[in-house]
N, C-alpha and C positions, 0 to 999 in steps of 0.2 A: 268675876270682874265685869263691873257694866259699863258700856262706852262714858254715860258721863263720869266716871269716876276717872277716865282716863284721862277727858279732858280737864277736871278739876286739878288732878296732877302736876298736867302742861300747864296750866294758867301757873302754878305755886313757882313749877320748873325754870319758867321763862323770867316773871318778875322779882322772884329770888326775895319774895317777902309774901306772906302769909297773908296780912291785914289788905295789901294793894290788888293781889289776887282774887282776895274773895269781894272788896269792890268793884271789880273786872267783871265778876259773874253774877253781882247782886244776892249775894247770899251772905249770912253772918260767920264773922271768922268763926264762931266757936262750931258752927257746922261743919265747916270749909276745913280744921284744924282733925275734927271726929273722922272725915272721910279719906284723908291722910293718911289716918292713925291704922283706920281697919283697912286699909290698901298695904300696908308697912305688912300688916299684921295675917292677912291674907298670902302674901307673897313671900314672909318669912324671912324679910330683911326692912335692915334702915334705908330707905332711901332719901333723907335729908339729914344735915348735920346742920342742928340748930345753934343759931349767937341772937345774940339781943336782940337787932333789928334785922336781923336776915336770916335763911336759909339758903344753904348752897347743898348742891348732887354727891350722893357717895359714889363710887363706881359703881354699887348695883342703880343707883339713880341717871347717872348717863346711860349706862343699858337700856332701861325701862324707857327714857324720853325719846331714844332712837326708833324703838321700836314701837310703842307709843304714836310717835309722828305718823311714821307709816301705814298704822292700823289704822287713825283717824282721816287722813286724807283717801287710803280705801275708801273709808264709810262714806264721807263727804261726796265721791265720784259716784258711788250705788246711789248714794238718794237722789242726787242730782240728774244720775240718766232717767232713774224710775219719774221724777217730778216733769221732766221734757214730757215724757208720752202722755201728758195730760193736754199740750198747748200742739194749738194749729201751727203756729210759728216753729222752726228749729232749732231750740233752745239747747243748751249743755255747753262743758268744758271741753276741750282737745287738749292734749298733752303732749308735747314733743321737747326731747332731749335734741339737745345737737353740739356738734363739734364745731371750734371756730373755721368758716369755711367756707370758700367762694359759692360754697354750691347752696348757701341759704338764702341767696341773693333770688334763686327759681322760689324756695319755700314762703320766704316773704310775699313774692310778688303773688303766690297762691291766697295766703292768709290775707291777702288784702281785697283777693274777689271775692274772697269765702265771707268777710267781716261784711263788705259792702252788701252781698245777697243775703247773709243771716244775719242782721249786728245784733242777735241776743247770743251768739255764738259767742263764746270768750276763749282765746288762746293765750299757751300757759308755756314760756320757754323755758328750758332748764341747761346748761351747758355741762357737758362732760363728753371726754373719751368715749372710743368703742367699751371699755370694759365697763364704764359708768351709765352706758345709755343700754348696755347689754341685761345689767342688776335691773334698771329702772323699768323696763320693758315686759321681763319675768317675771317681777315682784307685782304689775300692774300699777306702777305710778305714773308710767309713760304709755302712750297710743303710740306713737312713731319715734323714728329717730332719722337723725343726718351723720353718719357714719364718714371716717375715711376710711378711705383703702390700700393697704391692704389690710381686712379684719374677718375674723369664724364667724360666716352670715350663712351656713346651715342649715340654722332654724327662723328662718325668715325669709319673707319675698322682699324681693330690694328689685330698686328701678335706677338706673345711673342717672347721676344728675347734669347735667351740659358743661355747667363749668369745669376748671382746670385748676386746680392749686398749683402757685412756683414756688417753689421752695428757696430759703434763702436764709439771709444771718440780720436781725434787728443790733443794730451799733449803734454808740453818738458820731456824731457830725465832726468832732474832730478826733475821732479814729482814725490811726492811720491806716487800718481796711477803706476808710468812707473813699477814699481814690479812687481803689479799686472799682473796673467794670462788673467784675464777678469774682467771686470766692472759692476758691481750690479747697476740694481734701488736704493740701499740705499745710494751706495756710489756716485752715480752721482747727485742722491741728496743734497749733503752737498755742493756740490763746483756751481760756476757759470761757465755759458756755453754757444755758441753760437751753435744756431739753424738755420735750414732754414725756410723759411717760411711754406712751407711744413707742415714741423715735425710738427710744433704747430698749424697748422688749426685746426679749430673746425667744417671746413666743412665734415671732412670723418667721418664717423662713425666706419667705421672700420680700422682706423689710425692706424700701425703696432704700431712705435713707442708707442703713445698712450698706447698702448696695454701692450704691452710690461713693461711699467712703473709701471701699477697694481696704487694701491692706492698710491704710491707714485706721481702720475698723478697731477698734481698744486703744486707739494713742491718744482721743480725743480726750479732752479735763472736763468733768464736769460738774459744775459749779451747783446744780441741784436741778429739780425738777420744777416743770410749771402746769396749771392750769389754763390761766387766763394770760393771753399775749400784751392784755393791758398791764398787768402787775409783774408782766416779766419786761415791759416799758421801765418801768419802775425802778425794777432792780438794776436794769444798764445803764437807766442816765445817772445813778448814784453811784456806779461803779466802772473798774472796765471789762468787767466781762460780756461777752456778747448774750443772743438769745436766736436759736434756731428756730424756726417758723415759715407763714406762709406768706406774702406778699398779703397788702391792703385788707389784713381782718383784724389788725389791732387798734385803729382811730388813733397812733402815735401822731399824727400830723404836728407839727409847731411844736415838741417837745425835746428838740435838740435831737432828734435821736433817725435815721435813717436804713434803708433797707436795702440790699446788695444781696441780686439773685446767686443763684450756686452755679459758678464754670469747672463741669458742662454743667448744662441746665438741665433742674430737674420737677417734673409737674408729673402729679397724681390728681386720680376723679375721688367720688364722694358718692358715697349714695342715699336714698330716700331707702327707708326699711322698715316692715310692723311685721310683729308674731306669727308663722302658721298658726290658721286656727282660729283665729281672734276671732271673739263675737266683740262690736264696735257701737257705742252706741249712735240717735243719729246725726246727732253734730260731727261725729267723727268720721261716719259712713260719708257723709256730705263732704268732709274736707279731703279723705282719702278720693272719693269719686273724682273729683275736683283734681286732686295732685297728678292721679295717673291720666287723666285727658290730657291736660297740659303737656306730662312728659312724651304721651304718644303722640302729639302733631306733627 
C-alpha cells in the first residue's frame, strides 16, 4: 500500500464522487477509478458503495479513512520536520490538544511570542479531554497538551499552569437558578444537566466534581454528554436543561444564557504536558523552551 494511494482514497472519501476527486488531484477518472479498484482488491474488501453520481463508505471504508487520516498527517509532520532542517529560519508545525480551560489563556499568550520571534512557525489547536489529548499525544498527532486535573500524567512531564478553573452550571437567563448566588449539590440535583465526560468518569478516584456532590453523587439527571461548552450553549438556550462547566471558556456572552458558580465553591488547576522521551522537532523544541521559562518566572 503506497501513501499516495492513500491519499487518492481520502480525496474519493471526502467528495463522495469519483469524477470531482480525481479533479482535485488532476488525474483522469479512469486512473483515479483503477487505483480504487486494486486498493479494494489489495485489502480484500469493498470500500465504496457505488450510485449513479456518488459513492458513499462501507464500514470497512470508515475504518480505512480513520486510519488513513492518521497515517497521512504522520507523514505530513515527518517531512515537514525533515524540510525545517534545511532553512536558517525555524520553520515547522506545533501541535497541541487542549481542554476548554482558563489555563490556555498562559498557552496562548506563549504561542504568541513564539509566532512573533518565528512567524514561519505555525500552530495547530485541537480540543479534547484528558483521554483524547492522551490518544493524540501516543499516537503522535499531538507535541503537547493542556490537561485538567485530576487526570493519569504517569507518562509525561507536566508543569501546572497559574490559572484556576470555577466550576459552575451554564443556564438561561430566565431560569429560575439565574437568582441564585451559587448552586448547591441539592439544587443541581433536581434539574437535568449536561456533563463532560470527564465529570462523570468513574476512573478518578479523586473526581473533584464527584467530590464535591457528597452523597448527592448518582441522583444527579443527565441529560447527555458534551465536548465543546459552545454547543452545550446551544443545547440550554433550546431547552431547560442546564450544562455543568467552567466559568468564562464558552464565549456564551449575549446569548440568553448565564453562569452561576457552585455553593461551596469549587476551582481546579490545569496543566501544560508532552511525552517522556519525546524527541521534538525544532519548532517544537523552541515553543516547549519558551513555555517552561514562562511558567518558571
Amino acid at each position: 500500500m503506497e501513501i499516495r494511494t492513500l491519499r487518492y482514497f481520502l480525496a474519493v472519501a471526502y467528495e463522495g464522487n469519483i469524477s470531482r476527486a480525481a479533479e482535485s488531484l488532476y488525474i483522469a477518472q479512469p486512473s483515479l477509478s483503477r487505483q480504487i479498484q486494486a486498493l479494494e482488491k489489495e485489502l480484500g474488501c469493498q470500500l465504496f458503495i457505488r450510485k449513479s453520481h456518488r459513492v458513499e463508505l462501507t464500514p470497512e471504508g470508515l475504518e480505512l479513512r480513520s486510519r488513513a487520516t492518521e497515517i497521512l498527517e504522520m507523514v505530513d509532520r515527518v517531512e515537514s520536520s525533515f524540510a525545517e532542517k534545511g532553512n536558517e529560519a525555524v520553520v515547522g508545525d506545533v501541535h497541541i490538544v487542549a481542554a476548554e480551560t482558563a489555563g490556555m489563556r498562559t498557552v496562548a499568550r506563549v504561542i504568541t511570542a513564539v509566532h512573533q520571534a518565528h512567524p514561519q512557525i505555525q500552530f495547530h489547536l485541537h480540543t479534547g479531554d484528558d483521554l483524547q489529548a492522551s490518544d493524540m499525544i501516543d499516537k503522535g498527532l499531538a507535541d503537547f497538551a493542556v490537561i485538567c486535573e485530576p487526570a493519569n500524567l504517569v507518562n509525561y512531564h507536566t508543569r501546572k499552569l497559574p490559572e484556576r478553573d470555577v466550576w459552575g452550571v451554564l443556564m438561561r437567563t430566565d431560569d429560575p437558578l439565574a437568582a441564585e448566588v451559587g448552586i448547591t449539590p441539592a439544587q443541581l440535583a433536581k434539574r437535568s444537566a449536561y456533563f463532560s465526560r470527564q465529570q462523570v468518569s468513574l476512573s478518578h478516584e479523586t473526581n473533584p466534581f464527584r467530590n464535591w456532590l457528597g452523597h448527592y453523587r448518582g441522583r444527579t439527571k443527565q441529560a447527555g454528554t458534551l465536548d465543546l461548552v459552545r454547543n452545550a450553549g446551544a443545547m440550554v438556550a433550546a431547552g431547560d436543561a442546564l450544562a455543568v462547566t467552567f466559568e468564562d471558556v464558552g464565549g456564551y456572552d449575549g446569548d440568553g444564557l448565564v453562569f452561576r458558580p457552585f455553593e461551596p465553591r469549587l476551582e481546579t488547576s490545569s496543566v501544560f504536558a508532552w511525552k517522556r522521551h519525546r524527541t521534538f522537532s525544532e519548532a517544537s523544541r523552541v515553543f516547549l523552551d519558551t513555555m517552561r521559562a514562562r511558567l518558571e518566572e
